[in-house]
C-alpha positions in Angstrom: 12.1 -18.5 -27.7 12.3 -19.3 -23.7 9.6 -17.0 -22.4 6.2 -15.6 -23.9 4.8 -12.3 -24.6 4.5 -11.8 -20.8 6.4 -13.2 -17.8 5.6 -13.5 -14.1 8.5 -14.4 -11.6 8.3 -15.0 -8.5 11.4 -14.7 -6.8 13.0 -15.4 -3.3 13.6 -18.6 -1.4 11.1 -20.4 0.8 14.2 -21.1 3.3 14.1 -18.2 4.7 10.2 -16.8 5.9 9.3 -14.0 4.2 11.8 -14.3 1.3 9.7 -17.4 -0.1 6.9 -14.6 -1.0 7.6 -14.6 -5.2 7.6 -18.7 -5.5 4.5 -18.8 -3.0 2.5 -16.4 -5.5 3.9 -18.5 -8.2 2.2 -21.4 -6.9 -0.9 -19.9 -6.2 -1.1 -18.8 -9.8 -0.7 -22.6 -11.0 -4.0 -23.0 -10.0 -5.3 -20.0 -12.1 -6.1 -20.5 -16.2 -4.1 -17.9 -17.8 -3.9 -16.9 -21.6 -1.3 -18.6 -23.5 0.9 -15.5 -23.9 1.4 -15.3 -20.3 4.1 -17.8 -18.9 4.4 -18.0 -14.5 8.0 -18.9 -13.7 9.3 -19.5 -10.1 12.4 -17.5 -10.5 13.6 -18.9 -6.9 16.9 -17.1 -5.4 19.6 -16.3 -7.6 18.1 -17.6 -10.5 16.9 -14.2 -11.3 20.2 -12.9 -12.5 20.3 -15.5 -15.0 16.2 -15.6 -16.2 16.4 -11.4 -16.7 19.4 -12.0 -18.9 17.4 -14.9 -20.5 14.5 -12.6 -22.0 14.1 -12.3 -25.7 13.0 -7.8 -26.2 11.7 -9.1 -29.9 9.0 -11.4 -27.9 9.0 -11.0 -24.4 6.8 -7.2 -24.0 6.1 -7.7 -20.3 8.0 -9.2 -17.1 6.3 -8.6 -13.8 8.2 -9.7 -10.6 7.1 -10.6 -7.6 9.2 -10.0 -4.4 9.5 -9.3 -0.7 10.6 -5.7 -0.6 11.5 -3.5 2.5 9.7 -0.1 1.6 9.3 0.7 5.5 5.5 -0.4 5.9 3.4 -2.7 7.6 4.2 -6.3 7.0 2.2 -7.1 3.9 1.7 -4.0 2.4 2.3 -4.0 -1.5 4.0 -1.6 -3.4 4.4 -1.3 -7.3 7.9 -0.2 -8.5 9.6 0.7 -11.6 13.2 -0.5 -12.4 13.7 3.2 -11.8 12.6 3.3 -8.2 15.3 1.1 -7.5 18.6 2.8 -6.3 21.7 0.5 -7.4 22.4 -2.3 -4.9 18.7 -1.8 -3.0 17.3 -4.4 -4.7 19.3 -7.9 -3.5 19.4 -11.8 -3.0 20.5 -13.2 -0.1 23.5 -14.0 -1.8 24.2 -10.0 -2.7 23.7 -10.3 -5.8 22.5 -7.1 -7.5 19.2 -8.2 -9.5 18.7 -4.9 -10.4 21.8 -4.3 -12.9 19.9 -7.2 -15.3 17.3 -5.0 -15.2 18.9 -2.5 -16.2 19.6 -3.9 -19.2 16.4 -4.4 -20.4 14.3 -1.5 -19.2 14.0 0.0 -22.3 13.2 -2.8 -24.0 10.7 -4.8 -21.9 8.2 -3.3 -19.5 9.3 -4.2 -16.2 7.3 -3.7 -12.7 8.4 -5.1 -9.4 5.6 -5.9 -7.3 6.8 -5.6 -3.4 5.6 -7.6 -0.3 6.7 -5.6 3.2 8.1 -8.5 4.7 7.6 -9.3 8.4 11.0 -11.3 8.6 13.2 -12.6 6.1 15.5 -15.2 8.5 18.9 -15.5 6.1 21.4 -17.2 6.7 19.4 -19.0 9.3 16.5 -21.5 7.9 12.9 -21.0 8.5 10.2 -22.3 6.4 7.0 -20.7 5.9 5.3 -17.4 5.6 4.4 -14.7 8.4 0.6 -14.2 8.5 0.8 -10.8 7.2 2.5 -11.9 4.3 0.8 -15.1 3.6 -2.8 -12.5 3.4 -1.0 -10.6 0.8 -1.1 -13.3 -1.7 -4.7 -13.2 -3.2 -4.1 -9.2 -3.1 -1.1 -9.6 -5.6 -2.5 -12.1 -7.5 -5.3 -9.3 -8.1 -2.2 -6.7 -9.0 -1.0 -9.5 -11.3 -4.1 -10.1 -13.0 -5.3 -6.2 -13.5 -1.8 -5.6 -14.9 -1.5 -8.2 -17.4 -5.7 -7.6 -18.5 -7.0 -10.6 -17.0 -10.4 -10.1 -15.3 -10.2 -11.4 -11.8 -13.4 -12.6 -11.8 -13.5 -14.4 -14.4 -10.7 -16.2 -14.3 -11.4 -17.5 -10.5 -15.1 -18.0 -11.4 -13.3 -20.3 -14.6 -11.3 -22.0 -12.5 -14.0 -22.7 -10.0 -16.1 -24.4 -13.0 -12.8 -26.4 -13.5 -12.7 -27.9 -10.2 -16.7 -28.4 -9.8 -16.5 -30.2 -13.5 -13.2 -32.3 -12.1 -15.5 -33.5 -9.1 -19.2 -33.5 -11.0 -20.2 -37.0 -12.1 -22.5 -35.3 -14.2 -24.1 -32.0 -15.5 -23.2 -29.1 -15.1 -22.3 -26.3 -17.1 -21.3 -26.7 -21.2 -19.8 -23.7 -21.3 -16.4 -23.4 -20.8 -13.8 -20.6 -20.3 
């Protein structure tokens, strides 16, 4: 099979500001040590269409995605939505393709959520690399959504992957016990 018992995309495009949100928390979550059921996939722009229909119902139990999402609030806000929640043709790539019909598809078969970002600009078609403040602060705040979600405590994983890095940089001693 392609994917695990649970997915995380990130989709969007770092080409365009605020759409890069979904591969941003993507690579934040490289960093974090997750349980090997759980597989973190930058779904990038487009792509999504194609990774939804991908999903295996007999394995896959869990696909989380991560996105900018215009919900009307403050740049950065997060909001948690349900294939439901979103109306045909709301939810869009910036090439107008409807990533919610995919969905669609699956719903009943694979527990989705969309996790939304309140974008502060999304600049397509015009290029502009990087994230707005607001949305950039969101990350560790998702990451947290992610993690409670999927049953991973928070603060155990980052205190794991702290012990990673002080072992990787410890000529000696430390800590025997691992995560």
């Amino acid at each position: 099979m392609l994917y695990p018992e649970i997915v995380i995309a990130g989709c969007g495009n770092p080409l365009f500001a605020d759409d890069g949100f979904g591969p941003a928390v993507i690579e934040e979550m490289q960093n974090l040590s997750l349980p090997d059921n759980v597989a973190i996939i930058d779904a990038g722009l487009g792509g999504p269409h194609f990774i939804f229909t991908l999903l295996d119902p007999e394995k896959t139990k869990k696909l989380i995605i991560i996105d900018v999402a215009d919900f009307g609030a403050e740049p950065g806000s997060i909001t948690r939505l349900r294939v439901e929640d979103l109306p045909p043709g709301a939810y869009r790539d910036a090439h107008s393709w409807d990533l919610a019909e995919p969905l669609q598809r699956i719903k009943d078969q694979i527990d989705i959520t969309v996790i939304g970002c309140q974008p502060a600009k999304v600049t397509a078609p015009e290029f502009e690399l990087g994230l707005s403040e607001e949305v950039q602060n969101a990350i560790p705040k998702v990451i947290r959504v992610i993690l409670e979600t999927i049953g991973v405590d928070y603060g155990t994983t980052i205190k794991c992957l702290q012990e990673e890095r002080q072992r990787g940089t410890a000529e000696s001693g430390g800590s025997t016990e691992t995560c």
